[in-house]
C-alpha positions in Angstrom: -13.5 -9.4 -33.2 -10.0 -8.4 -34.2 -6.7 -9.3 -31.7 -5.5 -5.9 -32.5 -8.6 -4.7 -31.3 -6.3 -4.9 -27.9 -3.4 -3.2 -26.8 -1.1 -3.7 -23.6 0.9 -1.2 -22.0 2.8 -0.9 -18.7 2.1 2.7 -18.5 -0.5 3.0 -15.8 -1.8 6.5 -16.6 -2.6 5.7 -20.0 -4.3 3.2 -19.2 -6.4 4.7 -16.3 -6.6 7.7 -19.0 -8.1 5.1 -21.6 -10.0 2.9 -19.9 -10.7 4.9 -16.2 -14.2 6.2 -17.4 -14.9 2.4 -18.5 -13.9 0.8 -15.3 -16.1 3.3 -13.4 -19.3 2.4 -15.6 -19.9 -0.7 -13.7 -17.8 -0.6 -10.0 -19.6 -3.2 -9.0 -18.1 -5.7 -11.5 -14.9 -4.2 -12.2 -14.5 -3.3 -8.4 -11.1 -5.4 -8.6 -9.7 -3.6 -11.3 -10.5 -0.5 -9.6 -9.0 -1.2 -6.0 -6.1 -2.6 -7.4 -5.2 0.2 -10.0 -5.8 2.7 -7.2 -3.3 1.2 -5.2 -0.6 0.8 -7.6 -1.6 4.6 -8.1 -1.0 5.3 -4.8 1.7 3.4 -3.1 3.7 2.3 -6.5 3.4 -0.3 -9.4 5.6 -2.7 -6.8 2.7 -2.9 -4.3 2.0 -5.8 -5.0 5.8 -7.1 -5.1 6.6 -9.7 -8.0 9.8 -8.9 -9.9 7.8 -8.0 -13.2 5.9 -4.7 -13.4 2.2 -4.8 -14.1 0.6 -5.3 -17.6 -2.4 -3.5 -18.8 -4.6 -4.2 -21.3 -7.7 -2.3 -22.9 -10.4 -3.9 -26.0 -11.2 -0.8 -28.1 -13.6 -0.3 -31.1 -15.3 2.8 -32.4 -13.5 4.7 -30.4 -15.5 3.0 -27.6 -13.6 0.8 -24.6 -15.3 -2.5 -24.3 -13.1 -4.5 -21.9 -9.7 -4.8 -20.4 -7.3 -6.4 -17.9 -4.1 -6.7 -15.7 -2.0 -8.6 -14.6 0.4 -8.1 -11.3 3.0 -11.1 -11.5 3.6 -13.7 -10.4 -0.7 -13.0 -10.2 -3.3 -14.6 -12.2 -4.9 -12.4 -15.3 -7.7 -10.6 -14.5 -10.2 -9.8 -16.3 -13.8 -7.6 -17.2 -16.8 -9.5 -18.5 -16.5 -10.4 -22.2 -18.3 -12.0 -24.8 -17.1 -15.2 -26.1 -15.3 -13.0 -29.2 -13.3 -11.0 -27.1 -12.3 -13.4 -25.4 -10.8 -15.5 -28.3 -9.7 -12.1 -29.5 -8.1 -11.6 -25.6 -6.3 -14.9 -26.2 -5.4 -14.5 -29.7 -4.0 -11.0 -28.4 -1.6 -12.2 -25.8 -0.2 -14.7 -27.9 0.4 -12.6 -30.6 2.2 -10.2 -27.5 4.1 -13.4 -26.3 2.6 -13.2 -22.9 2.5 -16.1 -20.3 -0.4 -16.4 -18.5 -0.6 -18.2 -15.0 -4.0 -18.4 -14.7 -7.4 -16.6 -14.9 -10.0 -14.7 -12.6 -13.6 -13.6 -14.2 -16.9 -13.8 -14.2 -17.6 -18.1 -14.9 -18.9 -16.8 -18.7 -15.6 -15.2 -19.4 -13.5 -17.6 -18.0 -15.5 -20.5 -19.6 -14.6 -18.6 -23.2 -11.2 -17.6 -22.3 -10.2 -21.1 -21.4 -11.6 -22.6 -24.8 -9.3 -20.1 -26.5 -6.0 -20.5 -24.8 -6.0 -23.9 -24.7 -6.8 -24.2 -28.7 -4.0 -21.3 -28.7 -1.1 -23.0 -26.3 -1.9 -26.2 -25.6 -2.6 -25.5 -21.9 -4.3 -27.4 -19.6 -7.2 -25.8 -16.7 -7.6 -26.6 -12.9 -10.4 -24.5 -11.7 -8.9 -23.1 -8.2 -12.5 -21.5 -7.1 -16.0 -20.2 -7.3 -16.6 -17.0 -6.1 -19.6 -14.7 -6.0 -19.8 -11.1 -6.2 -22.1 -9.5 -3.1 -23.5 -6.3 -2.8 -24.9 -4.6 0.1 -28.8 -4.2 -0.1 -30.4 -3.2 3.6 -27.8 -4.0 6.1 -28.5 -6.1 9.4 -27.2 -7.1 12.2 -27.7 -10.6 13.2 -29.0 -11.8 16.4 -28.1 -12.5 19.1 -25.4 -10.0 19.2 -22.4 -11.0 20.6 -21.1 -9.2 23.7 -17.8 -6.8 22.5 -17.5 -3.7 20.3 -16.3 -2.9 17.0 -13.1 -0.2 16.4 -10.9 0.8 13.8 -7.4 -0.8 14.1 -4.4 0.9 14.6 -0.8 1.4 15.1 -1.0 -0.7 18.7 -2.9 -3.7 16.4 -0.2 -3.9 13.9 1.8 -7.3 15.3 -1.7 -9.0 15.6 -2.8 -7.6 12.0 0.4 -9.3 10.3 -0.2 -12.4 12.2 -4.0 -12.8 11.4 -3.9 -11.9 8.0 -0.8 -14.0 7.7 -3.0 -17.1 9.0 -5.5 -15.5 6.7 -3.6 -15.8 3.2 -2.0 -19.3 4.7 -5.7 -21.0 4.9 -6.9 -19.5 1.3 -3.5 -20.3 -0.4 -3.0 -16.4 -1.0 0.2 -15.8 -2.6 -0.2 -12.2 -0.8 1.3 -14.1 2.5 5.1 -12.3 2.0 3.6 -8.9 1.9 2.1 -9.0 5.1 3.7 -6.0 6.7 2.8 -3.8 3.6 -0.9 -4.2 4.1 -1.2 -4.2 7.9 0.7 -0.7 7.7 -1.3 0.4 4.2 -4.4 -0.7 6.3 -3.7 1.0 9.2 -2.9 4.1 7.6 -6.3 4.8 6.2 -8.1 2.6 8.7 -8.7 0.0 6.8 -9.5 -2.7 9.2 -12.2 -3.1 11.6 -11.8 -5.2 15.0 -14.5 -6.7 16.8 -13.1 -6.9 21.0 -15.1 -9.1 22.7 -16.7 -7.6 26.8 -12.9 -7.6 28.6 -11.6 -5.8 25.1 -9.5 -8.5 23.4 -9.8 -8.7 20.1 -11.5 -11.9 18.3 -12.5 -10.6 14.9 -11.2 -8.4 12.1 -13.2 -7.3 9.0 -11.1 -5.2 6.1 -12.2 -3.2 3.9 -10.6 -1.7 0.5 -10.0 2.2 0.1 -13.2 3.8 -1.9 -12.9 4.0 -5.8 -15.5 5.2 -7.6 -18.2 4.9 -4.9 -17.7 1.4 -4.3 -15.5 -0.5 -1.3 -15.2 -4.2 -1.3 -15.2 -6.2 2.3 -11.8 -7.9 2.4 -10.7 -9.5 4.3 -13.0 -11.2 7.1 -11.0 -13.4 9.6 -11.5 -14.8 13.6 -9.4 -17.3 14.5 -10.3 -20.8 14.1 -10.8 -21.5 18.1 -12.9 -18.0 18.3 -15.4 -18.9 15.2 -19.2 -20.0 15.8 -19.8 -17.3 18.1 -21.2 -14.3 15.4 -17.6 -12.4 15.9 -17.4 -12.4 11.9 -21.1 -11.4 11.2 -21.3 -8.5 13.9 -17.3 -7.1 12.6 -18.7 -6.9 9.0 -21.8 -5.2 9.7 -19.5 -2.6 11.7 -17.3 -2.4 8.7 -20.0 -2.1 6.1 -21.9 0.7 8.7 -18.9 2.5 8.2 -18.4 2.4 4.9 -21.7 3.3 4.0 -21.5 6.4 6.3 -18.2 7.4 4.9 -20.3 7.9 1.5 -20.0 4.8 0.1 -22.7 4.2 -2.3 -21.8 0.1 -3.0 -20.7 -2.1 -0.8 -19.1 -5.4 -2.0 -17.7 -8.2 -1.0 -16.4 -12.1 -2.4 -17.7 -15.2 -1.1 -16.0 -18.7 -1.9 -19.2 -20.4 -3.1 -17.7 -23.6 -1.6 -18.0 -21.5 1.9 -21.9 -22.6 3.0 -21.6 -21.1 6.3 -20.1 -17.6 4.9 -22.8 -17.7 2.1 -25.8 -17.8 4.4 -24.1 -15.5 6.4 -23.9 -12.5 4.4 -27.4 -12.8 3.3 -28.4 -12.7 6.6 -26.5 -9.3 6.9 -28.2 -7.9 3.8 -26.0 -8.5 0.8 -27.9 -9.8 -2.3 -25.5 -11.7 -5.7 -24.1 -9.6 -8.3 -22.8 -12.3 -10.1 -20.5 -15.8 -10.3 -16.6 -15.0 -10.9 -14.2 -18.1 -11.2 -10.7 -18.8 -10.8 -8.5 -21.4 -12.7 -5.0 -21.8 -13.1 -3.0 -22.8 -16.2 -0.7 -25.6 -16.5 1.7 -27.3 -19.6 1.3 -25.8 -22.8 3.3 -23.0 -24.3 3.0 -19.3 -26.1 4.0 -19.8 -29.3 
């Protein structure tokens, strides 16, 4: 496998016009790549702020795409599964392009090989940030008891409240997504993108997001009650709301993350019906330089 097997471009619509159909092969996999790219789409290439544009990046061979990636700064790389070639070809690629690169999301196989490259590349050191694991939506079920409440979809009265949780939400993970919390309570609100579970006097004690649909797939994103509300089934009765929706709004996968360090949020979904896809890692770079 050849570095200039790869190209990068900035130019979104080539390289939805490239590597769209390839993307859409698999939505389950490459459902980040796919929610992301429709955004930028949609509400600009600065949606996700950073003062670099985005970077885009498509492996192509016999006239045939085999993987890609982007990268929104100050984000981490992100990446489709690879083989261990193309990912020394990725690596040898970006140096080649004089491209930093913060850090790395994948499946654990294509991080694994990615890391052994850069680091023989740069010189850079790995601190694996998290394990994650890819859900999808099998035969969806409430679990019991049911707490008292109801679900509804969020809106433009839920907006202070929507900032503040999924600011608390972004501060607990470590999400670098906390400044933009006013974008994506009003982008969530406009397409009602956020489920609330209100509890029997109608105060809200749960929210459960979920992504816009791209090729048939939406992704659960993300889940949050408050810490003093939690242990009561507020999360697990809000997502299977959210997921009823989706799934009636013609959705034919429904996804979500877990943190595999999460036991309680593992066993959780389960119990509401989602079955693994696969293990995605995240690590982030350190020392080390593009030469």
């Amino acid at each position: 496998m050849r570095s200039d097997d790869w190209y990068v471009t900035e130019d979104l619509d080539r390289f939805l016009g490239h590597a769209g159909g390839f993307l859409r092969s698999r939505p389950d996999l490459h459902t980040v790549a796919l929610t992301v790219t429709e955004s930028l789409r949609t509400r600009g290439l600065r949606a996700y702020g950073g003062d670099e544009p985005p970077v885009f990046g498509v492996m192509e061979r016999d006239g045939q795409v085999r993987g890609a990636y982007f990268r929104t700064p100050p984000y981490r790389l992100n990446v489709t599964p690879l083989t261990a070639d193309e990912t020394d070809a990725l690596a040898a690629h970006l140096v080649a392009m004089g491209h930093s690169v913060p850090g790395i999301i994948g499946t654990r196989e294509t991080t694994a090989g990615f890391i052994r490259s850069w680091q023989r590349h740069t010189g850079a050191t790995s601190a694996l940030r998290q394990r994650q694991r890819l859900y999808r939506l099998g035969m969806l079920m409430m679990p019991q008891p049911v707490p008292p409440g109801a679900a509804r979809v969020a809106g433009e009265k839920d907006r202070d409240l929507l900032i503040r949780w999924y600011g608390e939400f972004t501060e607990s993970v470590g999400d670098l997504a906390a400044s933009e919390v006013e974008a994506w309570a009003d982008h969530r609100i406009a397409y009602g993108g956020v489920t609330l579970w209100e509890d029997a006097d109608g105060t809200p004690v749960s929210m459960c997001g979920v992504t816009p649909m791209v090729a048939g797939q939406v992704r659960i994103a993300p889940v949050y009650t408050p810490p003093h509300l939690r242990g009561r089934g507020y999360a697990g009765a809000v997502t299977v709301e959210a997921s009823r929706a989706a799934v009636r709004a013609g959705a034919e996968e429904v996804l979500l993350f877990t943190d595999l360090s999460n036991t309680t949020t593992n066993v959780l979904y389960q119990r509401l019906g989602y079955r693994a896809v696969a293990d995605f890692e995240v690590h982030d770079f350190s020392g080390g330089a593009v030469p």
